[in-house]
C-alpha positions in Angstrom: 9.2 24.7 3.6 7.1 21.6 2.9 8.7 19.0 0.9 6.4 18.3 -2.4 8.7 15.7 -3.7 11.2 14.8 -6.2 11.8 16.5 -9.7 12.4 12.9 -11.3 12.9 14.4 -15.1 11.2 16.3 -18.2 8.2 15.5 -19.7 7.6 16.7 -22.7 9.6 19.3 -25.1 7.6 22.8 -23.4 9.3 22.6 -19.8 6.7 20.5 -18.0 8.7 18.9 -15.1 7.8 15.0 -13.3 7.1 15.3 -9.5 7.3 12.4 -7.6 4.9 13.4 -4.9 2.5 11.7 -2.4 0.4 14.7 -2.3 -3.4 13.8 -2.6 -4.3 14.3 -6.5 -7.0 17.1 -5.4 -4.5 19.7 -3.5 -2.3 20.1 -6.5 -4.3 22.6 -7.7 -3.2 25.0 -4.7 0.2 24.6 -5.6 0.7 27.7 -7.1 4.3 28.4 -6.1 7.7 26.3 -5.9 11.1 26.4 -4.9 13.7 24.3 -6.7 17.3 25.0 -6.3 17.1 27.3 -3.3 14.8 29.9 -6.2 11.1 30.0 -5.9 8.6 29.5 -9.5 5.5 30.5 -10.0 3.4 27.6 -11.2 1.6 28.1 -15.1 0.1 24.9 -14.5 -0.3 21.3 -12.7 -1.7 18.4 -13.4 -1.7 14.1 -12.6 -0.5 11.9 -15.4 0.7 8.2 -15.2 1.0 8.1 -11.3 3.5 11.6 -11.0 2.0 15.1 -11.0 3.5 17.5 -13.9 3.7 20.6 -13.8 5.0 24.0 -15.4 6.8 26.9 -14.3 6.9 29.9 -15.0 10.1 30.9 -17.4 10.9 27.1 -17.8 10.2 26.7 -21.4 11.7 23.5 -22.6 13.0 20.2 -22.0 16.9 20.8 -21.0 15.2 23.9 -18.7 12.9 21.1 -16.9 15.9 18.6 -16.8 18.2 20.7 -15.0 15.9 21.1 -12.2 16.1 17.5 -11.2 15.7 17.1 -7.5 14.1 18.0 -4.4 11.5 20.4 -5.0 9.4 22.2 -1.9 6.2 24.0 -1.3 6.9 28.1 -1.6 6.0 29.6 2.0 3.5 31.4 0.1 1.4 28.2 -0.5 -1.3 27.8 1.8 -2.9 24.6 1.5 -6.6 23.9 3.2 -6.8 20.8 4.6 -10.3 19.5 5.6 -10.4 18.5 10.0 -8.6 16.2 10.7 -6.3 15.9 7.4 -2.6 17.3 8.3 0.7 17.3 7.0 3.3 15.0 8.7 5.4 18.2 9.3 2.5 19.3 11.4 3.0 16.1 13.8 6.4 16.1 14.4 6.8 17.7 17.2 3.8 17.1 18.6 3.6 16.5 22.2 1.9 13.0 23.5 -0.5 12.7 25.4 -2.4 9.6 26.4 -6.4 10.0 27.8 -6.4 8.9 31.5 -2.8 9.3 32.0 -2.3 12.7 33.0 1.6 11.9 33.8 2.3 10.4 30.3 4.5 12.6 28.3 5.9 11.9 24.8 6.7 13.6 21.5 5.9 12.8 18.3 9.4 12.5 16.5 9.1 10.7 13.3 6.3 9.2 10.6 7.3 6.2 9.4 4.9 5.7 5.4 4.3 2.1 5.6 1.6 1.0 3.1 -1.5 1.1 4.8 -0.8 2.9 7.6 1.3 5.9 8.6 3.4 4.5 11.8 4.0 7.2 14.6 7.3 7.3 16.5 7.4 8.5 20.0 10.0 9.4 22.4 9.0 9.0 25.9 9.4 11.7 28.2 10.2 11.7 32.0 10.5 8.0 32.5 7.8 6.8 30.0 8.6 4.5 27.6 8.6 5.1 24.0 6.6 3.7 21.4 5.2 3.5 17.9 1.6 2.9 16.9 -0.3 2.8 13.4 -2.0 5.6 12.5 -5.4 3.6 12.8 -9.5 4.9 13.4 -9.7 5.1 17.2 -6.5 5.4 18.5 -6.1 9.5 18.5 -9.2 11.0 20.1 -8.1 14.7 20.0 -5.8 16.7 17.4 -4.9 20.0 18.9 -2.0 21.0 16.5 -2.2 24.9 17.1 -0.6 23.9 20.7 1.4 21.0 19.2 -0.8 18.5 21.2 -2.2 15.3 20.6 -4.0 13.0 22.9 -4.9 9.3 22.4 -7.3 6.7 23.4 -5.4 4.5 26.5 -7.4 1.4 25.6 -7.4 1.5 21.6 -3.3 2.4 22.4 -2.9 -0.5 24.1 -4.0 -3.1 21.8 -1.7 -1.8 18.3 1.3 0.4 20.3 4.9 -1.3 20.0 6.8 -0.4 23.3 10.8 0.5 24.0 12.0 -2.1 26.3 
């Protein structure tokens, strides 16, 4: 299950719960199914307010309801959210293997995405005697996104100028 965020508290006397959430403002309408607690809810309805999305659940009715669900709260398998090219979850990286273009014997993976402001910050275990590294997120540096076969590769030269190596 994805993470969405964190339940932070009620809002409201009808059951609408505070999510702290970095999920981009115009995907919360695909959220149409939670799971809080280990139990999954179907979503009434969602919506941003004051920097936190809220949102309702079905059979969650009022304010001590909301309130006891305080926590982490999780995308339902069920939720399939369409992300345009190029636009992924950071789930979706980890894991990734590394690849760097014109260095067919560079091997890495993708173990960790570090939020940092303006840029995500990639963190990558070398593989096989390569060193590892971590790099921003920035336009140029990944060239090719194959996450059906857990790939990516990356541009040698645009690496080379922002990459922090292991020593």
């Amino acid at each position: 299950m994805l993470p969405l965020g964190i339940a932070s508290r009620a809002h409201g006397v009808r059951g609408e719960i505070r999510i702290l959430t970095e999920l981009d403002p115009r995907y919360l309408k695909e959220v149409t199914a939670v799971v809080v607690g280990g139990r999954e809810y179907k979503v009434e309805r969602a919506r941003f307010a004051g920097g936190a999305a809220l949102i309702k659940l079905e059979g969650i009715d009022d304010r001590d309801a909301a309130d006891a669900l305080r926590g982490e709260i999780y995308l339902s398998d069920s939720v399939k959210i369409s992300l345009p090219k190029d636009e992924f979850f950071i789930d979706d990286l980890i894991g990734c293997r590394v690849r760097i273009d014109g260095d067919e014997s560079y091997s890495g993976t993708v173990y960790d995405v570090l939020r940092n402001g303006a840029a995500d910050v990639w963190c990558v275990r070398g593989e096989g005697g390569s060193p590892g590294f971590m790099m921003p997120q920035v336009k140029g540096v990944v060239k090719e996104y194959a996450l059906d076969d857990k790939l990516v590769v990356l541009d040698k030269l645009k690496l080379a100028e922002v990459a922090v190596y292991e020593d």
